[in-house]
mmCIF file of the N, C-alpha and C atoms, coordinates in Angstrom:
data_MODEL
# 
_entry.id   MODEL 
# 
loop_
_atom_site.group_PDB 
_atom_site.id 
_atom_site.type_symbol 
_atom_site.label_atom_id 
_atom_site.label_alt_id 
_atom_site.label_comp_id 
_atom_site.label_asym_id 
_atom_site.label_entity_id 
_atom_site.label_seq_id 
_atom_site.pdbx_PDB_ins_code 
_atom_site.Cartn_x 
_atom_site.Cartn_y 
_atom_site.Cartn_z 
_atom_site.occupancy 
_atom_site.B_iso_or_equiv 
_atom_site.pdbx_formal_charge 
_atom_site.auth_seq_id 
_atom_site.auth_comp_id 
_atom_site.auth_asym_id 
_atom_site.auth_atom_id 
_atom_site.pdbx_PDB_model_num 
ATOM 1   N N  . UNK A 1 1  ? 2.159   7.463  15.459  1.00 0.00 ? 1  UNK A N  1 
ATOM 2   C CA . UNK A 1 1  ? 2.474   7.296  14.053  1.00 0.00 ? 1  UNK A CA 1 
ATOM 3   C C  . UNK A 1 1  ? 2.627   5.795  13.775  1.00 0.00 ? 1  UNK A C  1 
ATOM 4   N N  . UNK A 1 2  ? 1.716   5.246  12.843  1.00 0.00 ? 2  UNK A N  1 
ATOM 5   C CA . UNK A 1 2  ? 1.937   4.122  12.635  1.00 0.00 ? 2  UNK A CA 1 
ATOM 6   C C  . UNK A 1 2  ? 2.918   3.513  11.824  1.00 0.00 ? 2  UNK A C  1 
ATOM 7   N N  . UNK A 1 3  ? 3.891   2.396  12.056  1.00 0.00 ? 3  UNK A N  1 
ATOM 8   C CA . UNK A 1 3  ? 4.881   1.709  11.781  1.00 0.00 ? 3  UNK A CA 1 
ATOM 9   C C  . UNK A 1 3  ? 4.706   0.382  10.708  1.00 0.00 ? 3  UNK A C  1 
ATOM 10  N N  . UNK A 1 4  ? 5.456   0.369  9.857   1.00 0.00 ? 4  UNK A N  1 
ATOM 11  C CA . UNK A 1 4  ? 5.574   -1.255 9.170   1.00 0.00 ? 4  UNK A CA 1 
ATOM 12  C C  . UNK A 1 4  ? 5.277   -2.385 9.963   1.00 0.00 ? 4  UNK A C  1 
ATOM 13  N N  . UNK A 1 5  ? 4.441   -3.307 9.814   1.00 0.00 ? 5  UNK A N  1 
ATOM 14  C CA . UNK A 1 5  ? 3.622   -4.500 10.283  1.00 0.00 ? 5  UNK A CA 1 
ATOM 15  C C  . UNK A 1 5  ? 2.653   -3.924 10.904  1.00 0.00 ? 5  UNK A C  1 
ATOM 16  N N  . UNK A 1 6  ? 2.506   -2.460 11.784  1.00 0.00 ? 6  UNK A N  1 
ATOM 17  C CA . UNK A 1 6  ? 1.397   -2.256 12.615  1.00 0.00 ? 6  UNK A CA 1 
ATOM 18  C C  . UNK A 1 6  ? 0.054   -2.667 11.668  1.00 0.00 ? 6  UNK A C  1 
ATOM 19  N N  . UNK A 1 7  ? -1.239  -2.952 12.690  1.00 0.00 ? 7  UNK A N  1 
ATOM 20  C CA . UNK A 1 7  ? -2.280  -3.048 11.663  1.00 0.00 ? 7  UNK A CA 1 
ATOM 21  C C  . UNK A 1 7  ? -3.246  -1.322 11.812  1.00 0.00 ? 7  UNK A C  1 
ATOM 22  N N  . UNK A 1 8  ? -3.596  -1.074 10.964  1.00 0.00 ? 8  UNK A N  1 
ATOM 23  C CA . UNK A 1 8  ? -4.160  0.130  10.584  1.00 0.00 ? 8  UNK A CA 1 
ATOM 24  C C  . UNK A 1 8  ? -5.634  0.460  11.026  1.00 0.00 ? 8  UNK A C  1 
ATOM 25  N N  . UNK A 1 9  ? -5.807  1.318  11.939  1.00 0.00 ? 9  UNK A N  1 
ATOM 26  C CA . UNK A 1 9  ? -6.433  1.925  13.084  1.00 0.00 ? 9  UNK A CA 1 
ATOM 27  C C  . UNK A 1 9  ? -7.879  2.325  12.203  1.00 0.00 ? 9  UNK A C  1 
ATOM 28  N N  . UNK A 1 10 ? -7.461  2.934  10.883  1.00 0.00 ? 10 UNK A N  1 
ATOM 29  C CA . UNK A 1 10 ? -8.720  3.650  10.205  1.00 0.00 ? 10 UNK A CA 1 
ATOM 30  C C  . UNK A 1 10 ? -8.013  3.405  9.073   1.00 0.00 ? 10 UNK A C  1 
ATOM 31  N N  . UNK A 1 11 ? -8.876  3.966  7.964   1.00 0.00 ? 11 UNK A N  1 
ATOM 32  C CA . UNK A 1 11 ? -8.306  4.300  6.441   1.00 0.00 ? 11 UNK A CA 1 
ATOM 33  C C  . UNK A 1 11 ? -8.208  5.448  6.342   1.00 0.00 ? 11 UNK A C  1 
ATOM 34  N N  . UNK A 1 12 ? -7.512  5.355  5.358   1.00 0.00 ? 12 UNK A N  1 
ATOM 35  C CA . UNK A 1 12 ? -7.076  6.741  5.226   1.00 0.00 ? 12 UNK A CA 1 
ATOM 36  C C  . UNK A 1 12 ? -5.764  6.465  3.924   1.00 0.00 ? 12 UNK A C  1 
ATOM 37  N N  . UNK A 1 13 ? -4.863  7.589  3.776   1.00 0.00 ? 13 UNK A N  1 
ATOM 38  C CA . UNK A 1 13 ? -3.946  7.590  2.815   1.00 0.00 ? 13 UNK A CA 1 
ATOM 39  C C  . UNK A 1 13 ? -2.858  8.453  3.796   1.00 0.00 ? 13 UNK A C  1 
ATOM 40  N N  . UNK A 1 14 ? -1.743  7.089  3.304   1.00 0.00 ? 14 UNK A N  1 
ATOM 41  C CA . UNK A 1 14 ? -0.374  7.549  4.413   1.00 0.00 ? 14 UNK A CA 1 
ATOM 42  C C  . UNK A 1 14 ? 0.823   7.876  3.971   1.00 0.00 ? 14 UNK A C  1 
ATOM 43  N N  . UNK A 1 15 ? 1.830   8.752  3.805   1.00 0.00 ? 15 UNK A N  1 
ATOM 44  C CA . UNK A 1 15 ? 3.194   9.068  3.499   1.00 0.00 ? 15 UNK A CA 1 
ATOM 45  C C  . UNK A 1 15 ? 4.059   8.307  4.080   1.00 0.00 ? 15 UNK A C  1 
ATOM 46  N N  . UNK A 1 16 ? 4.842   7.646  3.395   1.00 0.00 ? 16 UNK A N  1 
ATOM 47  C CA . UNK A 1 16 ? 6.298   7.335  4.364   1.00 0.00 ? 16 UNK A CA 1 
ATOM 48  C C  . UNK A 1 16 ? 7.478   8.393  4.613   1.00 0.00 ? 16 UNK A C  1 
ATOM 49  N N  . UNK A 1 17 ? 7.771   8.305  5.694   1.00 0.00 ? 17 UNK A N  1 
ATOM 50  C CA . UNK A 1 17 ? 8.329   9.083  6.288   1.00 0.00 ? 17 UNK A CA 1 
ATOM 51  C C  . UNK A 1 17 ? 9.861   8.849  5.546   1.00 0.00 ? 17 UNK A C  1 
ATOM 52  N N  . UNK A 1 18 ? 10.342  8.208  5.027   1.00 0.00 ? 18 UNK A N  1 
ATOM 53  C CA . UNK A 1 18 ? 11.451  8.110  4.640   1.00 0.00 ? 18 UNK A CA 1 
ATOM 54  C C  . UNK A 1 18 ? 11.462  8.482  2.817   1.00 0.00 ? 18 UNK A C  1 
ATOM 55  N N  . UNK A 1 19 ? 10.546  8.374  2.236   1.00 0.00 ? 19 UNK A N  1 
ATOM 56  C CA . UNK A 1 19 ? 10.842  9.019  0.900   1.00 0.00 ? 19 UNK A CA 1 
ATOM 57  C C  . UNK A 1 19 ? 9.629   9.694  0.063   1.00 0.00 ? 19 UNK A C  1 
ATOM 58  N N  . UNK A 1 20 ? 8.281   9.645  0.940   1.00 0.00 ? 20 UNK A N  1 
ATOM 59  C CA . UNK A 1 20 ? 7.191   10.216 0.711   1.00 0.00 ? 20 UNK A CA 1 
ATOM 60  C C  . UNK A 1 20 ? 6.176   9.115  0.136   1.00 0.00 ? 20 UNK A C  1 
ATOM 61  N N  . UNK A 1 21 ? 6.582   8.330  -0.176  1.00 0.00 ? 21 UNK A N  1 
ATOM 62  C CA . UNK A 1 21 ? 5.924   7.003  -1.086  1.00 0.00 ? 21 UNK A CA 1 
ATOM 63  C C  . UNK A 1 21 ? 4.555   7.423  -0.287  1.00 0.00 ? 21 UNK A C  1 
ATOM 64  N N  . UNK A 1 22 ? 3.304   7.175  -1.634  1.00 0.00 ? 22 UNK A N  1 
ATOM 65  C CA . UNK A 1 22 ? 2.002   7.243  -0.731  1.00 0.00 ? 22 UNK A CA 1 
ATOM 66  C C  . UNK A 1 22 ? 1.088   5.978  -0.951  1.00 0.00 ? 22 UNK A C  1 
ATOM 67  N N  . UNK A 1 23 ? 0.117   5.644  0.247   1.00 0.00 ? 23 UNK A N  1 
ATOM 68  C CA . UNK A 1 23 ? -0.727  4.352  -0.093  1.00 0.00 ? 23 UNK A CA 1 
ATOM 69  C C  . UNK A 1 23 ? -1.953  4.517  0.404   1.00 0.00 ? 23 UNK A C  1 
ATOM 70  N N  . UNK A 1 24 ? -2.844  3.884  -0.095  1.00 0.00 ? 24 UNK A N  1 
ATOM 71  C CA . UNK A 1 24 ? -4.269  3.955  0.491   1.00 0.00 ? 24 UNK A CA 1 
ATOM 72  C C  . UNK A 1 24 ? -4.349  2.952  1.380   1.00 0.00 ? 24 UNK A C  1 
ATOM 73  N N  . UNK A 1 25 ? -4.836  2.655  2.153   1.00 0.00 ? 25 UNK A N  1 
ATOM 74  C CA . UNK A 1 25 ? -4.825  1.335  3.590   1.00 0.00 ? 25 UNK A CA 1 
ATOM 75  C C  . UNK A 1 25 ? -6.113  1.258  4.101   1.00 0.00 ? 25 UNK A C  1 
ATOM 76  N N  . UNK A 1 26 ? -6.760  0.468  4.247   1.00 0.00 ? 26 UNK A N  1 
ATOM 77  C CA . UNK A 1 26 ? -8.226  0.002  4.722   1.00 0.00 ? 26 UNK A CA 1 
ATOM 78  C C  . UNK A 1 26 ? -7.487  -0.682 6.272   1.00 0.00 ? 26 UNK A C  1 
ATOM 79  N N  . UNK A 1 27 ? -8.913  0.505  7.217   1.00 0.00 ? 27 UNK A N  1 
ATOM 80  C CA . UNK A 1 27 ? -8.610  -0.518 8.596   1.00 0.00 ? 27 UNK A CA 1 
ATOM 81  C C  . UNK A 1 27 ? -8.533  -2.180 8.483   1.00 0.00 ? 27 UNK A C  1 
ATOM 82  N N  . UNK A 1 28 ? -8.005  -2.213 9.478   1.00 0.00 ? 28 UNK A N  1 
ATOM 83  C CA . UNK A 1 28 ? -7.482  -4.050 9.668   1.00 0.00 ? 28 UNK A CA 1 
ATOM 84  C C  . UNK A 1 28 ? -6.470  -4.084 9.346   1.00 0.00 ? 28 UNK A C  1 
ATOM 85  N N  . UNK A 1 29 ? -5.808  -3.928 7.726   1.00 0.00 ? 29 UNK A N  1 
ATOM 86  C CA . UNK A 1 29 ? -4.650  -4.153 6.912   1.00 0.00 ? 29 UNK A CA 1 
ATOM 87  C C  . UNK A 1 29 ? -3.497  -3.886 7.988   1.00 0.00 ? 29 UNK A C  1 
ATOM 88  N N  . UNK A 1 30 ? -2.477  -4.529 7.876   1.00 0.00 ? 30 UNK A N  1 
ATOM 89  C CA . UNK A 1 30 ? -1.409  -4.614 8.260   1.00 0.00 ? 30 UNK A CA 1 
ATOM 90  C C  . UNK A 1 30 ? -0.357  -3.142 7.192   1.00 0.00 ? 30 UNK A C  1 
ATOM 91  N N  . UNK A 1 31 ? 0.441   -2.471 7.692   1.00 0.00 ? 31 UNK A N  1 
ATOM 92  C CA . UNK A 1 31 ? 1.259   -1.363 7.418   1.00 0.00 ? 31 UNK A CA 1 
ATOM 93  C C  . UNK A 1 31 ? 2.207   -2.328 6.828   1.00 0.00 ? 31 UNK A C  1 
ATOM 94  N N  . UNK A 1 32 ? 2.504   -2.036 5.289   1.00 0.00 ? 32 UNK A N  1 
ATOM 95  C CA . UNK A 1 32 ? 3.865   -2.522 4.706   1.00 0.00 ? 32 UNK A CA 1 
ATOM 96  C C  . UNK A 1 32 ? 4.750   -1.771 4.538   1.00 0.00 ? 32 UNK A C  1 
ATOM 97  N N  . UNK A 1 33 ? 6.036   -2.351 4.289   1.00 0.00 ? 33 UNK A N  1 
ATOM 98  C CA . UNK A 1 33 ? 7.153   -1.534 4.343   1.00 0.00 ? 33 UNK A CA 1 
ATOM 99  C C  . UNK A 1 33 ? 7.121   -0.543 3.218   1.00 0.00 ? 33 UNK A C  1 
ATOM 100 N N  . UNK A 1 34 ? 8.031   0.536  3.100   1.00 0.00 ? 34 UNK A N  1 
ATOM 101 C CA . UNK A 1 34 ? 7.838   1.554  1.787   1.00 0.00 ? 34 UNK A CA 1 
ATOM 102 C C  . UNK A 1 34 ? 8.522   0.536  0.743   1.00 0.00 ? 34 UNK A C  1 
ATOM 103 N N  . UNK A 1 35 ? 7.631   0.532  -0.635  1.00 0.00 ? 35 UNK A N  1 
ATOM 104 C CA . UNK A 1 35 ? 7.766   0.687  -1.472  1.00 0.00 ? 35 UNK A CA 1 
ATOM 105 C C  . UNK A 1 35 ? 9.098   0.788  -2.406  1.00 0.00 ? 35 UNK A C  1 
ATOM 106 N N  . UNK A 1 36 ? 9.085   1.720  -2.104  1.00 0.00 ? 36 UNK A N  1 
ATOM 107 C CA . UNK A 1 36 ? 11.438  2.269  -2.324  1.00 0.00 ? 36 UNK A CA 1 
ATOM 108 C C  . UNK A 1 36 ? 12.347  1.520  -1.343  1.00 0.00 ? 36 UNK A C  1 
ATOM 109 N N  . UNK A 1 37 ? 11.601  1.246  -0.214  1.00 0.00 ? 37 UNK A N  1 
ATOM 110 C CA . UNK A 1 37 ? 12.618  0.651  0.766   1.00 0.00 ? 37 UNK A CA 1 
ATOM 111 C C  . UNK A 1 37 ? 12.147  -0.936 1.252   1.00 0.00 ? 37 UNK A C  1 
ATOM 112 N N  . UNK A 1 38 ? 12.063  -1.705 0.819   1.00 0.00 ? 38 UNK A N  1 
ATOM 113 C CA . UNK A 1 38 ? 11.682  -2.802 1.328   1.00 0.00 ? 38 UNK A CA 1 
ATOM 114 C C  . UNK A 1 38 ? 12.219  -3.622 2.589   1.00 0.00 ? 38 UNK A C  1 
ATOM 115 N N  . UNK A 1 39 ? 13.656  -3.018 2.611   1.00 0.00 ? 39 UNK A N  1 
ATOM 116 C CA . UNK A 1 39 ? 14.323  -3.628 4.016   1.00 0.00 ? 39 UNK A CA 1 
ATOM 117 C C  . UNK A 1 39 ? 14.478  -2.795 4.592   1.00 0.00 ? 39 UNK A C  1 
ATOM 118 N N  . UNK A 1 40 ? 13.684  -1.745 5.034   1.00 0.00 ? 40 UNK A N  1 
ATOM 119 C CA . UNK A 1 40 ? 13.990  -0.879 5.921   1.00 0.00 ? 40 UNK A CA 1 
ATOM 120 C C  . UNK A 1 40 ? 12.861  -0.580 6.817   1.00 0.00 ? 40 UNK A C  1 
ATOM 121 N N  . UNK A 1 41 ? 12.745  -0.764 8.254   1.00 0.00 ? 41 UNK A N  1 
ATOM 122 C CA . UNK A 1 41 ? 11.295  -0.629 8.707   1.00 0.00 ? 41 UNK A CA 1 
ATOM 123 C C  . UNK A 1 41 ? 10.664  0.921  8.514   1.00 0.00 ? 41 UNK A C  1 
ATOM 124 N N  . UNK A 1 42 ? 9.262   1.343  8.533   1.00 0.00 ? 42 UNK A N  1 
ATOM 125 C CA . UNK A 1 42 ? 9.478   2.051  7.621   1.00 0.00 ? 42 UNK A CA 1 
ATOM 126 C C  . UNK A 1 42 ? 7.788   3.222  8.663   1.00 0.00 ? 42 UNK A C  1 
ATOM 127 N N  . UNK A 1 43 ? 8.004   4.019  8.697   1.00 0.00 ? 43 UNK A N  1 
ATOM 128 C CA . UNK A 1 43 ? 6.722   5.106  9.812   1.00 0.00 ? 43 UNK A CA 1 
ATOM 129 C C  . UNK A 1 43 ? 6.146   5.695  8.674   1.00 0.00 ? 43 UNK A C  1 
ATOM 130 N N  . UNK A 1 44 ? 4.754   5.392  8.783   1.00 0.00 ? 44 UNK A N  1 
ATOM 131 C CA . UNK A 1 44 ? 3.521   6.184  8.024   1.00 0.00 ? 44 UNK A CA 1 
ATOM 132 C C  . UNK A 1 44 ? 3.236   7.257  9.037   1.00 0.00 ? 44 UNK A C  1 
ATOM 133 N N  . UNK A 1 45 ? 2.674   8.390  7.994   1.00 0.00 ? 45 UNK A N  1 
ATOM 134 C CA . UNK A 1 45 ? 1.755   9.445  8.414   1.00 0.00 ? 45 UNK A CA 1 
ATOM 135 C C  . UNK A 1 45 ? 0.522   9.471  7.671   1.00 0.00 ? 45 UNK A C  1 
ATOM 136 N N  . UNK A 1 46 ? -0.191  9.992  8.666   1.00 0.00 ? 46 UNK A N  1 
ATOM 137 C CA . UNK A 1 46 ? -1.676  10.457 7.498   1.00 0.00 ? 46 UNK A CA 1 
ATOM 138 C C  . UNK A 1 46 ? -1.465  11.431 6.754   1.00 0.00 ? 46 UNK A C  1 
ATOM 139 N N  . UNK A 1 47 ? -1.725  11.764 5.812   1.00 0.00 ? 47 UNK A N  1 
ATOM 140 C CA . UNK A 1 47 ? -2.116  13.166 5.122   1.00 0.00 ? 47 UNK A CA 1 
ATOM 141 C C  . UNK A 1 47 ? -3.085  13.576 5.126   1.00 0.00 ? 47 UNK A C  1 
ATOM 142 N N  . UNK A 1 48 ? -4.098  13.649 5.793   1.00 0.00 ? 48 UNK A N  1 
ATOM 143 C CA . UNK A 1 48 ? -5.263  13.985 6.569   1.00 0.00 ? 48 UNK A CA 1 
ATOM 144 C C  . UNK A 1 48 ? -5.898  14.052 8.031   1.00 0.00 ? 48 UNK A C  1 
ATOM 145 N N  . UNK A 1 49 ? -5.876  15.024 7.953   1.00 0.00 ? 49 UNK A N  1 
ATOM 146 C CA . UNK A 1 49 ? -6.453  15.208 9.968   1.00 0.00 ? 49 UNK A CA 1 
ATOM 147 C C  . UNK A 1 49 ? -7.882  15.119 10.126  1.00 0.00 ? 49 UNK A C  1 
ATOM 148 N N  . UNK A 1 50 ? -8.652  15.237 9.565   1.00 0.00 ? 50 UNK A N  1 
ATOM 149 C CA . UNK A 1 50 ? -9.738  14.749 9.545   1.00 0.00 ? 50 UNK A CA 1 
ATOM 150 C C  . UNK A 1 50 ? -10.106 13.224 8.800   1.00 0.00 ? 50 UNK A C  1 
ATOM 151 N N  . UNK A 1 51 ? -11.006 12.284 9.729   1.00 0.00 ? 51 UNK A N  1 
ATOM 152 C CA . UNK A 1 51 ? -10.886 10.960 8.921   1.00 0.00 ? 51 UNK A CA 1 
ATOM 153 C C  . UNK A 1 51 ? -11.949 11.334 7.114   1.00 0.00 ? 51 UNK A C  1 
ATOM 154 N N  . UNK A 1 52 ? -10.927 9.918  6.749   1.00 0.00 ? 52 UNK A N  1 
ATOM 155 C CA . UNK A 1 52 ? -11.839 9.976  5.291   1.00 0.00 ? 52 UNK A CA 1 
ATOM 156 C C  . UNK A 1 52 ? -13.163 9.349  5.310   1.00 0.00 ? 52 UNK A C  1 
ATOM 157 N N  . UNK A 1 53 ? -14.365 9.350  4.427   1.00 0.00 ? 53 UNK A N  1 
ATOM 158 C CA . UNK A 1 53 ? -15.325 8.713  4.577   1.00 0.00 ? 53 UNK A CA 1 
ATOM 159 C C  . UNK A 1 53 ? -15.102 7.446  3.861   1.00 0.00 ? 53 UNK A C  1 
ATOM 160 N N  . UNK A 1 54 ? -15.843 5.664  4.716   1.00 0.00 ? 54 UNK A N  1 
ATOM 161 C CA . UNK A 1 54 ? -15.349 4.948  4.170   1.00 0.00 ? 54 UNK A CA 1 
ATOM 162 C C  . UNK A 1 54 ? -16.643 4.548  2.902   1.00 0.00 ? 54 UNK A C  1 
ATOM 163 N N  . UNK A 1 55 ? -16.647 3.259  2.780   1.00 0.00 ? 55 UNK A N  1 
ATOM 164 C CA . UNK A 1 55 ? -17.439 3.358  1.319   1.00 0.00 ? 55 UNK A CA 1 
ATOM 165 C C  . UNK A 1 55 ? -18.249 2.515  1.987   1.00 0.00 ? 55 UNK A C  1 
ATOM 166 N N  . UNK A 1 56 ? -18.491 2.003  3.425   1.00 0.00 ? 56 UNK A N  1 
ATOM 167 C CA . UNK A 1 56 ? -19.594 1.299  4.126   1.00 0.00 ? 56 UNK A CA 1 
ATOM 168 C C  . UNK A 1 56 ? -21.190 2.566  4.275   1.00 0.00 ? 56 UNK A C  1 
ATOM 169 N N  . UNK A 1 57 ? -20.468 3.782  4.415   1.00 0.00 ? 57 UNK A N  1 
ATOM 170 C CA . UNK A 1 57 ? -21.379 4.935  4.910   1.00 0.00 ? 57 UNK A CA 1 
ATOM 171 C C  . UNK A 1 57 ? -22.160 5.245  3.774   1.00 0.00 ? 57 UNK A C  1 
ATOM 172 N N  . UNK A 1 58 ? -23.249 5.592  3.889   1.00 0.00 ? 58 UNK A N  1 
ATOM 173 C CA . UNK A 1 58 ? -23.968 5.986  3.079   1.00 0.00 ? 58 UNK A CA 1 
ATOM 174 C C  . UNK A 1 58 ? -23.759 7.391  2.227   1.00 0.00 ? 58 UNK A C  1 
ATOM 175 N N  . UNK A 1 59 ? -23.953 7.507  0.992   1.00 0.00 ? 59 UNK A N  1 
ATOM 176 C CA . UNK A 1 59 ? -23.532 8.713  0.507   1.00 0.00 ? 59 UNK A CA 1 
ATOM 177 C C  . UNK A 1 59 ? -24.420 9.792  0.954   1.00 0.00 ? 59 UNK A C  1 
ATOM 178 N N  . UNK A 1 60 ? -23.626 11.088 0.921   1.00 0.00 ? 60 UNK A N  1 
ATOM 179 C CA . UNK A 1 60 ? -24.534 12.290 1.318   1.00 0.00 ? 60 UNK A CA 1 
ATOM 180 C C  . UNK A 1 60 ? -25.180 12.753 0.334   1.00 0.00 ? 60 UNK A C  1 
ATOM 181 N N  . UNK A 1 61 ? -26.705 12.965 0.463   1.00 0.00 ? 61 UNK A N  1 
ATOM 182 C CA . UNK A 1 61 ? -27.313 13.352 -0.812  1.00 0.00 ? 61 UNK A CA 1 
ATOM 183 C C  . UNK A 1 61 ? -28.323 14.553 -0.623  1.00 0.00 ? 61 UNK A C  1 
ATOM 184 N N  . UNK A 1 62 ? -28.367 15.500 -1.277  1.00 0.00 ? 62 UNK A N  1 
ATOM 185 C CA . UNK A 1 62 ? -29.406 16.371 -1.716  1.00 0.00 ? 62 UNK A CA 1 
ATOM 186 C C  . UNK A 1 62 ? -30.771 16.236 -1.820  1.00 0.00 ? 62 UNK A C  1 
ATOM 187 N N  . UNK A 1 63 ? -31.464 17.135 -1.062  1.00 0.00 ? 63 UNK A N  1 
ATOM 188 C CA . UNK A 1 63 ? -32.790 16.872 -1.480  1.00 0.00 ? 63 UNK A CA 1 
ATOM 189 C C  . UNK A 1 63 ? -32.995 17.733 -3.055  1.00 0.00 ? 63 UNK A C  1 
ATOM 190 N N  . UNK A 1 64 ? -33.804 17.130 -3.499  1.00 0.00 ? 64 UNK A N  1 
ATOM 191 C CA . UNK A 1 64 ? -34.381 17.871 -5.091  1.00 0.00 ? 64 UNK A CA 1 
ATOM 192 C C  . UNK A 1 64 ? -35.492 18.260 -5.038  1.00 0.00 ? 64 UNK A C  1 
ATOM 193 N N  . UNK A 1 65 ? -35.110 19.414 -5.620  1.00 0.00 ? 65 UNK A N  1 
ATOM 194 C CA . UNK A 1 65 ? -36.417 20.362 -5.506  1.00 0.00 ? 65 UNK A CA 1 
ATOM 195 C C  . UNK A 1 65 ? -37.547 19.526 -6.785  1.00 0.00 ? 65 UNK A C  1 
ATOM 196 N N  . UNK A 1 66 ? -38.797 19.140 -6.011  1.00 0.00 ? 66 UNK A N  1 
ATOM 197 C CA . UNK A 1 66 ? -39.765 18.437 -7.045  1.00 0.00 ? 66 UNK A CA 1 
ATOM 198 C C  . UNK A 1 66 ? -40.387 19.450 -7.909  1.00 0.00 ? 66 UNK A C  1 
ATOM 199 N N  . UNK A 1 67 ? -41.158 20.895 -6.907  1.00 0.00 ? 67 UNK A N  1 
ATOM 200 C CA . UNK A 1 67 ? -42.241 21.686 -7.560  1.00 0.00 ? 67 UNK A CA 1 
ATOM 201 C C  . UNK A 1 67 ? -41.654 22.205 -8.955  1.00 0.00 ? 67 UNK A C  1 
ATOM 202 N N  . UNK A 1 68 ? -42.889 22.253 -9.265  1.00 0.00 ? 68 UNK A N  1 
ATOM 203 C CA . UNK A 1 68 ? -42.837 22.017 -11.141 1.00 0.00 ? 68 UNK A CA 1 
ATOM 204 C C  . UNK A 1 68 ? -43.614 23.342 -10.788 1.00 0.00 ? 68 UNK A C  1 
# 
């Protein structure tokens, strides 16, 4: 479970464990403290168990039916 200052493994969107506060976080970024709690060190969770798709990946697309 990642912690305040840790830097962030993947993206994703995380709960704080201490009052639910939620944030979106791009890998690299450094974990800030909650929101509600600024002096308090502070444990994210994901709210997702499967990763999210990031916006580097190409979108998934449909083939279209051409015949006329």
């Amino acid at each position: 479970m990642p912690f305040s200052r840790e830097i962030n493994l993947k993206f994703g969107v995380y709960v704080s464990e201490c009052c639910g506060a939620e944030i979106v976080i791009v890998k690299g970024a450094r974990f800030p403290s909650c929101p509600n709690h600024l002096n308090w060190p502070t444990n994210w969770k994901s709210t997702v168990d499967e990763p999210i798709r990031e916006d580097t990946e190409p979108p998934l697309t449909k083939k279209r039916d051409t015949a006329a």
